[in-house]
C-alpha positions as CSV (number, residue, x, y, z in Angstrom):
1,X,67.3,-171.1,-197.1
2,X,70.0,-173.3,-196.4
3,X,73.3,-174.3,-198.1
4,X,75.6,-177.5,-197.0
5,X,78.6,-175.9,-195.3
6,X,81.2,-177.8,-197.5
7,X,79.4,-177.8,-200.9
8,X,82.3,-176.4,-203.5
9,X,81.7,-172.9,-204.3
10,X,81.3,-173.8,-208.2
11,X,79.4,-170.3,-209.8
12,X,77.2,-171.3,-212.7
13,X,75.7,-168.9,-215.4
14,X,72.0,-169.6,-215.4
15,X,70.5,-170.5,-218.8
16,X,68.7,-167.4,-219.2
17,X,72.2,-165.5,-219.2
18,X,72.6,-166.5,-222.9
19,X,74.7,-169.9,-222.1
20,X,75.3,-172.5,-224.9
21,X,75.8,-175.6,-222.4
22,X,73.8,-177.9,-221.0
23,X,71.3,-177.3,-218.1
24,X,73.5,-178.7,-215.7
25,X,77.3,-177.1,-216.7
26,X,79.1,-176.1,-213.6
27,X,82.2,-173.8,-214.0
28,X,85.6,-175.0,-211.9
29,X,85.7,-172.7,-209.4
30,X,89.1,-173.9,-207.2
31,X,90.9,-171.4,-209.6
32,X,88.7,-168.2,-209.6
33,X,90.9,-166.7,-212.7
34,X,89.9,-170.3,-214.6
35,X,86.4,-169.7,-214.0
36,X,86.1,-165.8,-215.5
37,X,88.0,-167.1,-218.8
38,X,85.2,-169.9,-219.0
39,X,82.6,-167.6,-217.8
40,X,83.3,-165.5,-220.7
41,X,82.7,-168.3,-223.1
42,X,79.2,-169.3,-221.7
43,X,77.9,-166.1,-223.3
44,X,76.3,-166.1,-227.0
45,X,78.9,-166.5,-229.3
46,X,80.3,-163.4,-231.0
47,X,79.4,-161.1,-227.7
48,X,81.5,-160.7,-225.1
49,X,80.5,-160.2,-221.3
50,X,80.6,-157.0,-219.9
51,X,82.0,-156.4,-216.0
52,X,78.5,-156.0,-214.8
53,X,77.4,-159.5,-216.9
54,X,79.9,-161.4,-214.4
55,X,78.7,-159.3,-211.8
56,X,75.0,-160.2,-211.8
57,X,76.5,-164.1,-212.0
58,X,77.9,-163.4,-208.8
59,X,74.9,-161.8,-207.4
60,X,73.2,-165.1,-208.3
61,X,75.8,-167.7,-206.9
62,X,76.4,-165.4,-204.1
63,X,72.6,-166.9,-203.5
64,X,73.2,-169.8,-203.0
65,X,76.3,-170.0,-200.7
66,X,75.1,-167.9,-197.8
67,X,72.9,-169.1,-195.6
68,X,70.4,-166.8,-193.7
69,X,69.2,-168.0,-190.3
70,X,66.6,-169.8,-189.7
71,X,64.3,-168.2,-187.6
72,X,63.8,-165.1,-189.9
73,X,60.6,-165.5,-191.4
74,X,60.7,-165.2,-195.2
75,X,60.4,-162.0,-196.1
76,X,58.4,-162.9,-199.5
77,X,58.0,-166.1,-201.8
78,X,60.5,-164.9,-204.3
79,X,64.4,-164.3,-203.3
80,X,64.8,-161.0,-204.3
81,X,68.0,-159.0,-205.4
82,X,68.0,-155.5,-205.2
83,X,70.0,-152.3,-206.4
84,X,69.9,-149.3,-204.7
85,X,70.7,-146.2,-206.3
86,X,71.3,-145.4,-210.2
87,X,71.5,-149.0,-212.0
88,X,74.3,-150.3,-213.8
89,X,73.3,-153.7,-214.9
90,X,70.5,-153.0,-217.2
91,X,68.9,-156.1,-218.8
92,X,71.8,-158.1,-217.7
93,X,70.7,-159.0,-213.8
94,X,66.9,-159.8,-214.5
95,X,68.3,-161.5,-217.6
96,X,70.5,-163.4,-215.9
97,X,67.9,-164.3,-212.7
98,X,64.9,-164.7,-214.7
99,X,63.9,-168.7,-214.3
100,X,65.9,-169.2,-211.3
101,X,65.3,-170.2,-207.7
102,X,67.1,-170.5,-205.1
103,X,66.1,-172.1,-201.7
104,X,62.8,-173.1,-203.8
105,X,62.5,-169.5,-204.1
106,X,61.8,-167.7,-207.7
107,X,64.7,-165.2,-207.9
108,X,63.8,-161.6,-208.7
109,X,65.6,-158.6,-209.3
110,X,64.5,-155.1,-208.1
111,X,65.6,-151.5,-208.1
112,X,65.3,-149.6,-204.7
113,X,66.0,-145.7,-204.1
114,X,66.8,-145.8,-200.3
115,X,67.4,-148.6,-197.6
116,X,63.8,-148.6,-195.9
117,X,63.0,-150.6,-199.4
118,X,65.1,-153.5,-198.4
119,X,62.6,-155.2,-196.3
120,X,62.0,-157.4,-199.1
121,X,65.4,-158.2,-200.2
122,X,67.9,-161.1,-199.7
123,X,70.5,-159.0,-201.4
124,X,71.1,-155.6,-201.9
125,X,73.6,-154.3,-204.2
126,X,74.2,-150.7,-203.6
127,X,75.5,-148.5,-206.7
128,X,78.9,-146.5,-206.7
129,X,75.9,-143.3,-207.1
130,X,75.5,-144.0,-202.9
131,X,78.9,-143.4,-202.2
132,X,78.6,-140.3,-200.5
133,X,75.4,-141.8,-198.0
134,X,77.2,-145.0,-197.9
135,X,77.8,-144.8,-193.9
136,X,74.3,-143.8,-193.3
137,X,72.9,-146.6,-195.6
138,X,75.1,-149.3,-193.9
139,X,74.3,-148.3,-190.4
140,X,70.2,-148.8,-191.5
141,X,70.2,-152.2,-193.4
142,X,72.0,-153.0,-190.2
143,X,68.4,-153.7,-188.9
144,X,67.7,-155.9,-191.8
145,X,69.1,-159.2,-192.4
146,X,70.4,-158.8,-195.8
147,X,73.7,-159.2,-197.9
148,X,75.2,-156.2,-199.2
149,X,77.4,-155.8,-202.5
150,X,79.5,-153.1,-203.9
151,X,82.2,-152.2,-206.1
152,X,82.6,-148.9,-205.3
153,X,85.9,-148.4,-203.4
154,X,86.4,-149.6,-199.7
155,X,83.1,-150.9,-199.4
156,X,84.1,-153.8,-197.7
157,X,86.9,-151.3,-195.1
158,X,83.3,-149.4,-194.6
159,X,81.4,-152.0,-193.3
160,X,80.0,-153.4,-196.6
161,X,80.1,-157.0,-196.6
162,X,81.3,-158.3,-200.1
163,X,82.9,-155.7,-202.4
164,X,83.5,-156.8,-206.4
165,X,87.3,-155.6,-207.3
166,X,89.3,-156.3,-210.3
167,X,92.3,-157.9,-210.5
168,X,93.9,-156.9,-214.1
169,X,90.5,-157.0,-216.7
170,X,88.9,-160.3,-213.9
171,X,86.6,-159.5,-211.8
172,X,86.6,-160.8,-208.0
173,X,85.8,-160.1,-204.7
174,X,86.9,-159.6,-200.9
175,X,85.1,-160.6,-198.2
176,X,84.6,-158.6,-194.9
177,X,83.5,-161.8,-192.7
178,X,82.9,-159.4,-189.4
179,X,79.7,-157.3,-191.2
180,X,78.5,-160.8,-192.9
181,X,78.4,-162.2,-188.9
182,X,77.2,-159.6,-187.7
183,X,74.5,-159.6,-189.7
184,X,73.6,-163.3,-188.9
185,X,74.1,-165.0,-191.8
186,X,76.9,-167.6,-193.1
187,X,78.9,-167.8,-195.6
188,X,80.3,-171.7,-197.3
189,X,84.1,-172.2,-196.1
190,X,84.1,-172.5,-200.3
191,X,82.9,-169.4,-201.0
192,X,85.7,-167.6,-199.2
193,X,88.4,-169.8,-200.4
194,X,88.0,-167.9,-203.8
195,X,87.7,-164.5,-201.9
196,X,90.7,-162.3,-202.9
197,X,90.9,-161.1,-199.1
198,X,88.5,-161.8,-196.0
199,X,88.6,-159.0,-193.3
200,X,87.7,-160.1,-189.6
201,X,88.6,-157.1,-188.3
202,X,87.9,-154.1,-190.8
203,X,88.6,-150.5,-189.7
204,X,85.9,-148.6,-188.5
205,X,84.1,-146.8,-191.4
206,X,85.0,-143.5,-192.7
C-alpha cells in the first residue's frame, strides 16, 4: 500500500460510522482541535461520539497515511485492524470500517488475545488490559511489520508507536517516529504535523 508523501493528512469518518454528509466530505485537518468539534457533528444527530468512536476514526485514517514497504508480501486481501486484549470499542470499530478499503484492500477489524495473532494485521491496537505484558508484547510484534496503537499511558515512552492522549475532553495523539522506522514503515510529513509530540529518541522502555 502506498500513500503520496505530501497528501494533507485530512481524517474522514467513513459513511458506515453514522455520517450525514456526502460520500466525499473531508474534515479540515490543519487544526486538529477544528477537526474533533466537526468530527463530533458527522455522527447521527441526537448521539454524541464517544472517545473510542473518534478512536476507531483514527484507526481508519491512520490507514491510509502510513505506508508499509513494499517488498512485504501482503499478508491477506483485506487490511486488517486488530485489538489485542479485552475490547473497548464495541460495535463502534467494525462499524466504522465496515465498507471501507484502503490500498484496494477491504478493511476489517479483528480481536486478538496475544501477539503471535498479528501475522495478519496492518494495525494492532493493544488494550490498556496489556499493560502489565506490554514490554514483552512490543519486543514480539517487533518481528512483524505492523502499526501499533495505545492509549494506555507511556505507550509511546515504551516503544509503542502512536499513543491516543487527550488534551482537555479532544482526543489526539503523539507519535514516537524511532519505533514507526524501525519497524519499516512511513508515516505522511501531514500526519505528524497534527501529532501533539513526535519522539525520535524515546527512553528505553520500562
Amino acid at each position: 500500500m502506498s500513500h503520496a508523501h505530501g497528501t494533507e493528512f485530512r481524517p474522514r469518518i467513513p459513511p458506515r460510522a453514522g455520517r450525514t454528509h456526502g460520500p466525499r466530505f473531508w474534515f479540515t485537518a490543519l487544526a486538529l482541535a477544528c477537526m474533533l468539534v466537526r468530527a463530533q457533528g458527522a455522527w447521527a444527530q441526537g448521539s454524541k461520539p464517544t472517545d473510542y468512536d473518534v478512536k476507531a476514526v483514527y484507526l481508519y485514517n491512520f490507514g491510509r497515511f502510513v505506508e508499509w514497504p513494499t517488498s512485504i508480501t501482503p499478508k491477506s486481501d483485506s487490511f486488517t485492524v486488530c485489538v489485542l486484549g479485552h475490547d473497548p470499542f464495541g460495535p463502534a470499530l467494525d462499524a466504522t470500517l465496515a465498507g471501507e478499503t484502503i490500498g484496494g484492500k477491504s478493511v476489517a477489524a479483528k480481536r486478538i488475545s496475544n501477539p503471535q495473532e498479528a501475522g495478519s494485521c496492518q494495525i494492532v491496537f493493544l488494550s490498556s488490559s496489556e499493560d502489565s505484558r506490554l514490554n514483552k508484547i512490543v519486543e514480539a510484534l517487533d518481528k512483524e511489520v505492523v502499526l501499533t496503537v495505545s492509549d494506555m499511558p507511556r505507550f509511546a515512552q515504551r516503544g509503542g508507536m502512536i499513543q491516543f492522549v487527550l488534551e482537555g475532553k479532544k482526543v489526539r495523539f503523539e507519535v514516537n517516529l524511532t519505533a514507526v522506522q524501525r519497524a519499516g514503515l512511513t508515516l505522511s510529513s501531514e500526519l505528524l504535523k497534527v501529532a501533539t509530540t513526535v519522539r525520535r529518541n524515546p527512553p528505553p522502555g520500562d
